[in-house]
C-alpha positions in Angstrom: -90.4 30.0 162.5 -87.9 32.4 161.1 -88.9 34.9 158.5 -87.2 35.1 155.3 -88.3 38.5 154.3 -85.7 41.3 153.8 -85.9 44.7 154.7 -84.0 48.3 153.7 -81.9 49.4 156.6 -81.7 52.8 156.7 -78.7 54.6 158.9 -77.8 58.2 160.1 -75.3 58.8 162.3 -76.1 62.2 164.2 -75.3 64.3 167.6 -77.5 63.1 170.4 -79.6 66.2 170.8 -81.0 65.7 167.0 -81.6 61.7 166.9 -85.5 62.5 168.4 -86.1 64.8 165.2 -84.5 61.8 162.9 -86.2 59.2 164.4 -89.4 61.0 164.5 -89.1 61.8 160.2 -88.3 58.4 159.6 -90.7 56.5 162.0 -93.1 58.0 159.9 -92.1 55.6 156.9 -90.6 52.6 158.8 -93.6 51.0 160.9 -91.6 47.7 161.6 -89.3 50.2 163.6 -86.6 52.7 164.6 -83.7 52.1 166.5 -81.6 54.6 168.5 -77.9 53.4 169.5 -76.4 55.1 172.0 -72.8 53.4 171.9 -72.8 50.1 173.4 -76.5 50.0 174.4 -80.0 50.2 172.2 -83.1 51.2 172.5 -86.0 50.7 170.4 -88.2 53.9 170.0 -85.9 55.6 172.4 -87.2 58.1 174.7 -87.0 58.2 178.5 -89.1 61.6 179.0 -87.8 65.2 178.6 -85.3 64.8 180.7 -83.5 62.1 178.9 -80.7 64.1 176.7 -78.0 61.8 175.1 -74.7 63.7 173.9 -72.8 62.4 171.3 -72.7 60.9 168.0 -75.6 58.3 168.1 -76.8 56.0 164.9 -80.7 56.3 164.1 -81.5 53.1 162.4 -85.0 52.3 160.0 -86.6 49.6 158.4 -88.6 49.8 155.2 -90.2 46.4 153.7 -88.6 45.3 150.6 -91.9 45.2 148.4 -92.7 46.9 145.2 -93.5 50.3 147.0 -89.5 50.2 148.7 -88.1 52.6 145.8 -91.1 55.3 146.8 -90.7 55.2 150.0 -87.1 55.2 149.8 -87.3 58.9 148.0 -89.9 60.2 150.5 -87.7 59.1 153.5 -84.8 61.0 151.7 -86.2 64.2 150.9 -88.0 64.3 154.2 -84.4 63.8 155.5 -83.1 66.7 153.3 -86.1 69.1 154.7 -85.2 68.4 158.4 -81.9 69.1 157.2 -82.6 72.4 156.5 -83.3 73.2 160.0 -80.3 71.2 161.7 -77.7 69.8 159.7 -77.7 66.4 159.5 -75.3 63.8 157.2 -77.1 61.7 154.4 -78.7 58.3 155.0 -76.8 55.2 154.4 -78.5 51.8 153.3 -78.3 48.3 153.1 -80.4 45.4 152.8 -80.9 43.0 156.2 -82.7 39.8 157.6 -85.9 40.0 159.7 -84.6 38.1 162.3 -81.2 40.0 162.6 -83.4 42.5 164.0 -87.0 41.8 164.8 -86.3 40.6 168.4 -84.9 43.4 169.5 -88.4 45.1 170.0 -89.8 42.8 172.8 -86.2 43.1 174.9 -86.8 46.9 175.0 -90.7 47.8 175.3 -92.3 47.6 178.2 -95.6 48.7 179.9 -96.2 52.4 179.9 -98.8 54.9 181.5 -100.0 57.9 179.9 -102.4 60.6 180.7 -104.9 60.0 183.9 -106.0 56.2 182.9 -104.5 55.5 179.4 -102.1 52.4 179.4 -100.1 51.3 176.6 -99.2 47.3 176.9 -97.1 45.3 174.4 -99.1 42.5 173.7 -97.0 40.1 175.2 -96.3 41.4 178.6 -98.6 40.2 180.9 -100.4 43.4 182.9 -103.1 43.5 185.6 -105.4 46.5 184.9 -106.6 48.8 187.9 -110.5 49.4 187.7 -110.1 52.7 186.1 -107.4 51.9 183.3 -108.0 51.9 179.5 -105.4 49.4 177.9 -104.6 49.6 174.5 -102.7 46.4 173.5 -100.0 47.0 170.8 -97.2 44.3 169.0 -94.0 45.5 168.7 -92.8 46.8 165.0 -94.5 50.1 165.0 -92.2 52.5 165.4 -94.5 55.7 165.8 -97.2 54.2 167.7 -95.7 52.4 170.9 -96.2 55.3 172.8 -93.2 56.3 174.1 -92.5 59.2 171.6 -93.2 62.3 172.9 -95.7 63.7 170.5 -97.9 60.6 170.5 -97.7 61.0 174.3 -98.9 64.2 174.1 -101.8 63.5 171.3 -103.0 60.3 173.6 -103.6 63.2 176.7 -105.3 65.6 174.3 -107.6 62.3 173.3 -108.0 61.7 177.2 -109.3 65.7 177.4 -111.4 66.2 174.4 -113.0 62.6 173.3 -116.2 62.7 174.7 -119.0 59.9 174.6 -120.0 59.7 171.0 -117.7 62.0 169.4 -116.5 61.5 165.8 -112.7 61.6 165.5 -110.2 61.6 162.5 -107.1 60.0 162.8 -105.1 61.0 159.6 -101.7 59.8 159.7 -102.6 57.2 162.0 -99.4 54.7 161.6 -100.0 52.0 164.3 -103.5 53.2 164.7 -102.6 53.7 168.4 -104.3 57.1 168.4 -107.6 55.7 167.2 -107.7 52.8 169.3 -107.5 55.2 172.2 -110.4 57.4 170.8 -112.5 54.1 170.9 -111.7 53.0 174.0 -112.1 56.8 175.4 -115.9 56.1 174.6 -115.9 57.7 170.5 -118.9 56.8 169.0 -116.8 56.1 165.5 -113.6 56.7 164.7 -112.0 57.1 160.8 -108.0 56.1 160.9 -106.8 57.2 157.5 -102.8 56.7 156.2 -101.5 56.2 152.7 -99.3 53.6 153.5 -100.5 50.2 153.0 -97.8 48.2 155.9 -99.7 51.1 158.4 -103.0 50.2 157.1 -102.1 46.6 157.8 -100.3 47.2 161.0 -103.4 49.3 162.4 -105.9 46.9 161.4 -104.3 44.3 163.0 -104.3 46.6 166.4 -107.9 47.3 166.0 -108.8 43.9 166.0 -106.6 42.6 168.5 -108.0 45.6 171.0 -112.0 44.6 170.3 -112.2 48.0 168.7 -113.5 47.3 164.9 -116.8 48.2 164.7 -115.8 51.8 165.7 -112.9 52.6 164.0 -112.7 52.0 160.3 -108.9 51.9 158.9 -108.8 53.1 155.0 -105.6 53.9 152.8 -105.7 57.1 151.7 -104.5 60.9 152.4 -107.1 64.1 153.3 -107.9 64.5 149.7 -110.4 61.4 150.5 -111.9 62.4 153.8 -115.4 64.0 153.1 -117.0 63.9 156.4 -116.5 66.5 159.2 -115.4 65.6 162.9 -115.8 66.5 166.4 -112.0 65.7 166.6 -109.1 65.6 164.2 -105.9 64.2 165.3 -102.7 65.0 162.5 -99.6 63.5 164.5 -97.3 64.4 161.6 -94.8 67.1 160.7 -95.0 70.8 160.8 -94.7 71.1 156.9 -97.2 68.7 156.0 -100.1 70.0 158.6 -99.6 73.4 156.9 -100.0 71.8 153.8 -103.0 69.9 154.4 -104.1 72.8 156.1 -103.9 74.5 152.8 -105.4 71.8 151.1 -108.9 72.5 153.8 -107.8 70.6 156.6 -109.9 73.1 158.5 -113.2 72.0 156.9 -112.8 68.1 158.8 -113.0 69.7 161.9 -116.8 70.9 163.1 -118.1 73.9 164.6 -116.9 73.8 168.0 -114.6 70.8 167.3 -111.2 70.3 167.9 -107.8 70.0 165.8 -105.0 68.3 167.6 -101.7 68.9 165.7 -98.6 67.1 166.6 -95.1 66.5 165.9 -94.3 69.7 165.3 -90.5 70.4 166.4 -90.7 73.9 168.8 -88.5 76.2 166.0 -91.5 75.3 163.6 -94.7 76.0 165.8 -95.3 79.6 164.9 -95.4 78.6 161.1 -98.3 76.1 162.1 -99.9 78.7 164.3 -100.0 81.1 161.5 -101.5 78.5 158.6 -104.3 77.5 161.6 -104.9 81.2 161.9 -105.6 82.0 158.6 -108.0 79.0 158.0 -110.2 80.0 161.0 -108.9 78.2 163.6 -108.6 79.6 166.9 -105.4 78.4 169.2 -107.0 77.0 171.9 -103.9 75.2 173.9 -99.9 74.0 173.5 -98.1 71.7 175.2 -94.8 70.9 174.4 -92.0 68.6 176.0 -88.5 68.5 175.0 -88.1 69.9 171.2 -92.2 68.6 170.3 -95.1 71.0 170.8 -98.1 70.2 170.5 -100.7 72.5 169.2 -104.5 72.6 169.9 -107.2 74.3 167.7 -110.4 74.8 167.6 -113.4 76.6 165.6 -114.5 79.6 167.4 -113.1 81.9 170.3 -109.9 81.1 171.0 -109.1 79.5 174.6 -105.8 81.7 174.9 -105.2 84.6 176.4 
């Protein structure tokens, strides 16, 4: 049956080498999805690895749910827009209102089933996949933009999970969008898992992926921001943006992660790692690794001696 619920589409029209820093801002408000056009063709969260470097204008396109929260999120997409353009210029935003079903579709035409890390297999839910002995599939619908694993910094988070979750750990998710990040703490063999996000179509959208994985009674999914996380972790996953990890940072980010534990930081754009480097340094975290493909680094820390040298 077709929907009949209307959605805020939100347009920017950019060069090709600054679309993955648009799309990864706004994916960060718009779970039901991110579009990049590259002339004639689409493609729904966009990226084709590191090597994959479009030239020329290209239109970044973002949905936001027409509820009573729309005029909120509508400011926080713009001035997180206006911050990114601060670093690389970019034109404002157009908007205009659109069906579900105009668009909706698109997602299961363009997703498909996608390795990551040693064993860590990311399936749209509709795809049929036969597992190998030694995979961990996390099942996902389509919709969320920042959580089908194709975007580089979620790629690098899910290998950081496949390195440091350990049977039993405690991990944070904060941020967690499509909860993808969590789901794959469980299913790496977390003892509990706390996926926190203060927007109530992510809560929502990762709930649903919790259940639909057979992961609920390890990861609880709670609306909310840092301010109500009490409890320490083993490790703490913030798949973000540089400005807001330094901010939380700030705020005691530092104190969630344990003695020994782990911060993962992501979606940090390169030009802005050294800023996060220096707010983990001066809250007594030690760099302890980087990875970084394309424009994204990735950024691990940890209490203690730092693993660098």
């Amino acid at each position: 049956m077709a929907s009949n619920a209307r959605w805020l589409e939100i347009s920017v029209s950019v060069e090709g080498e600054v679309a993955e820093a648009v799309a990864e801002v706004l994916s960060r408000y718009a779970y039901r999805g991110v579009v990049i056009e590259y002339g004639a063709a689409s493609l729904s969260s966009t990226w084709e690895g590191p090597e994959f470097q479009p030239s020329g204008p290209v239109v970044v396109r973002a949905y936001l749910p027409a509820d009573d929260e729309l005029g909120a999120k509508r400011r926080r997409v713009e001035e997180a827009l206006w911050h990114l353009g601060q670093i690389r210029p970019i034109p404002d935003p157009t908007f205009q209102f659109v069906a579900e079903e105009d668009w909706a579709e698109a997602w299961k035409e363009k997703l498909e089933v996608l390795r990551v890390g040693q064993h860590l297999v990311i399936q749209p839910s509709w795809l049929d996949y036969s597992p190998a002995p030694e995979d961990i599939v996390i099942q996902l619908d389509p919709g969320m933009a920042f959580g089908t694993g194709l975007h580089p910094t979620t790629q690098m988070c899910l290998v950081a999970l496949e390195e440091w979750v350990w049977p039993g750990a405690d991990v944070l998710d904060l941020g967690t969008g499509s909860g993808i990040l969590a789901i794959a703490a469980a299913r790496l063999g977390a003892g509990h898992v706390l996926a926190v996000d203060n927007d109530s179509q992510a809560v929502k959208a990762a709930r649903d992926n919790v259940v639909m994985n057979g992961v609920h009674e390890i990861v609880s999914v709670e609306r909310g921001s840092l301010s109500e996380v009490s409890e320490s972790y083993d490790v703490v996953v913030v798949n973000i943006l540089a400005r807001v990890i330094v901010e939380m940072l700030q705020e005691g980010l530092a104190k969630q992660v344990r003695p020994e534990g782990m911060l993962i930081a992501a979606g940090i754009i390169a030009e802005q790692a050294p800023q996060v480097i220096t707010a983990l340094e001066q809250n007594a975290l030690a760099l302890a690794g980087r990875r970084q493909d394309g424009d994204w680094v990735s950024l691990l820390a940890k209490q203690g001696q730092s693993a660098l040298r």
